[in-house]
C-alpha positions, -999 to +999 in steps of 0.1 A: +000+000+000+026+027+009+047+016-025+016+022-044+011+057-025+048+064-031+045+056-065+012+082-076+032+106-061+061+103-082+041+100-109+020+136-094+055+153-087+067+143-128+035+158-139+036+192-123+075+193-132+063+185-172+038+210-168+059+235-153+085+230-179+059+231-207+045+267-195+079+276-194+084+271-231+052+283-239+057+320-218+094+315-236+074+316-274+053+341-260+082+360-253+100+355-280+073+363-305+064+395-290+097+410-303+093+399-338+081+426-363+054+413-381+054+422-416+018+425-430+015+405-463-004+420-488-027+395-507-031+390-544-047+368-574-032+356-599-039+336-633-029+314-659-042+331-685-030+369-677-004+386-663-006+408-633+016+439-631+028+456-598+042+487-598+066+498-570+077+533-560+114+521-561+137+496-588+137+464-578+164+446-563+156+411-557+125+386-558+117+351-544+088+334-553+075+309-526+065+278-552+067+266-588+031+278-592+047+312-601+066+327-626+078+365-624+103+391-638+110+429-643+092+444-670+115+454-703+129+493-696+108+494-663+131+483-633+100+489-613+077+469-627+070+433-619+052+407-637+036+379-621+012+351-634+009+317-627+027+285-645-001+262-636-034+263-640-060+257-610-033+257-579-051+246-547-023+258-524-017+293-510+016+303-523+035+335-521+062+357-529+090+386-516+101+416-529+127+439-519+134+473-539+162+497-543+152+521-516+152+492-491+116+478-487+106+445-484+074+436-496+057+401-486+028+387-508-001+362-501-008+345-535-038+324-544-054+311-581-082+326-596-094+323-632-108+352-633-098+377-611-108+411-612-077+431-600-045+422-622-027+459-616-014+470-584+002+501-574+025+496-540+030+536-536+028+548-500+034+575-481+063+564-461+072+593-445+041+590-422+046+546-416+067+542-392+062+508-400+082+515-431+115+524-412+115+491-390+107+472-421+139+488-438+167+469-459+203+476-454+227+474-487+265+463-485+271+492-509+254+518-483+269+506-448+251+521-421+232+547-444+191+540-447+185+536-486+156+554-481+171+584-464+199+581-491+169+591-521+152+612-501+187+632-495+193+625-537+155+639-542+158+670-520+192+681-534+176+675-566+150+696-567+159+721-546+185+726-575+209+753-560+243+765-572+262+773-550+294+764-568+301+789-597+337+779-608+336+743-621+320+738-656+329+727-687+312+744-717+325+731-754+306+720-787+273+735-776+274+716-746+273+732-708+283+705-679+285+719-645+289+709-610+265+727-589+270+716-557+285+692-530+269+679-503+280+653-473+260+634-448+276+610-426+305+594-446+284+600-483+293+628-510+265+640-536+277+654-565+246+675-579+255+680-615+240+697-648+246+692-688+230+722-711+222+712-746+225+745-762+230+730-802+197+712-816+221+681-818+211+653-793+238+645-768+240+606-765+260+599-732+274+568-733+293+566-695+305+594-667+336+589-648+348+598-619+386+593-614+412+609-587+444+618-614+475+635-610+471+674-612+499+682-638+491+653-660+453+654-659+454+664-694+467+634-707+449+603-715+475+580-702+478+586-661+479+571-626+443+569-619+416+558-592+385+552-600+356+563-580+327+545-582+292+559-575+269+537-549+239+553-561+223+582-593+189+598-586+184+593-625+187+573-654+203+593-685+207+582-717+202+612-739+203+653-734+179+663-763+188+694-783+182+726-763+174+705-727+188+710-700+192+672-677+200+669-640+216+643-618+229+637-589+257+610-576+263+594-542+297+583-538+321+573-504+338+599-486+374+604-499+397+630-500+426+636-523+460+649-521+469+682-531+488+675-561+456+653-576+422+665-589+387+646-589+381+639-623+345+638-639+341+626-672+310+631-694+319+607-730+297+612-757+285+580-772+293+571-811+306+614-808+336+632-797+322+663-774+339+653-744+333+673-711+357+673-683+355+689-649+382+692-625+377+687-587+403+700-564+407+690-521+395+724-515+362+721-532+355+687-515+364+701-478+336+730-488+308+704-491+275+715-479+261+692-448+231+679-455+210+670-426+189+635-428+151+636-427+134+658-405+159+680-397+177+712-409+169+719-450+195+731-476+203+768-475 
């Protein structure tokens, strides 16, 4: 009788310590998932039969579609477009798919078959300046470092159409063609070269590259020199031709670099298929007399 007794109260004791271990794991998941972000999905259809496109406020960087059911890609000369359908027709299965774009988004999408749905465009613009969500949610790029994509195009986008010129002494103006450097601005360890070409002939200007190179200051004028390049990490804009009499801005985010007194920053415009090449000439000073530019929400240029 008392081994019986001794035994349901082994058996008791094992139970409550299960139990208390088991509420331990559970308040421990609890825990756990109250300091997850939760990304909402957005839900779509999709069909076999047509092609849903989904336009995004930003070029896209990367996709990964969740099945086979799926098939997607960029649309042709529209980096942020995205066309989706399905490869099969009549998929039971909820499916889905991520996107993340240039200015560091990540999109999430719930997927399921339709044959016939009625929605097949989406537009994914959003005011993100008032979604907080938005900036937890954000994507950080190798190329960037610590710098927010999104607070790198918005700096790109002010200085862009704020459009001042405050620097008056570095141009290039040859063959009907003006190309200037208006301005240089820094925020945290980023230059933005704001520059202009004027098309002041009725002949088109095709540009075929831009270069920016650190060269030696007495032999700048050759072809043949020690060079560094200098690549930029990000352009506000696309440009592939300055029409005649137009007048095309851009701006280019590079790393913060300084250069020795005896070397110039070199910027290259090259004509393509022509021979109007314009060349402007960068010195330490110049660089040291960038502009700060605050991030969001704070001080604007003046």
């Amino acid at each position: 009788m008392k081994t019986a007794v001794k035994n349901i109260l082994k058996i008791v004791i094992l139970m409550l310590g299960f139990t208390s271990i088991t509420h331990a794991q559970g308040a421990l998941c609890t825990s756990e998932k109250k300091n997850l972000s939760i990304i909402e999905p957005y839900t779509i259809e999709v069909t076999f039969d047509k092609t849903c496109h989904l336009l995004f406020p930003s070029v896209i960087r990367y996709v990964d579609l969740g099945s086979n059911n799926l098939v997607a890609s960029k649309a042709d000369d529209a980096g942020n477009v995205l066309r989706v359908k399905a490869s099969t027709r009549d998929f039971e299965d909820e499916t889905n798919f991520s996107v993340i774009t240039e200015d560091g988004t990540f999109y999430s999408f719930n997927v399921f078959y339709n044959s016939c749905p009625i929605v097949t465009n989406y537009s994914l613009s959003k005011n993100k300046k008032n979604d907080w969500k938005y900036y937890s949610n954000q994507v950080l790029f190798e190329e960037l470092g610590k710098s927010s994509p999104y607070q790198v195009d918005e700096i790109m986008g002010e200085i862009y159409y704020k459009d001042k010129h405050f620097i008056k002494q570095i141009g290039a103006r040859k063959f009907g063609i003006e190309f200037l450097l208006k301005g240089i601005y820094i925020n945290g360890d980023k230059y933005y070269f704001h520059t202009q070409i004027k098309n002041s002939s009725f002949v088109s200007f095709p540009i075929d590259f831009i270069n920016f190179k650190v060269v030696d200051k007495k032999k700048a004028k050759r072809t043949v020199v020690q060079e560094v390049i200098k690549h930029p990490i990000r352009v506000y804009k696309s440009i592939d031709e300055v029409l005649g009499k137009t007048v095309s801005r851009n701006v280019f985010v590079l790393d913060q670099f300084t250069i020795a007194d005896d070397k110039v920053l070199r910027i290259e415009l090259h004509e393509k298929n022509g021979s109007r090449l314009q060349i402007l000439e960068i010195e330490n000073s110049d660089l040291l007399k960038s502009k700060l530019i605050q991030q969001e929400n704070s001080e604007p240029i003046k």
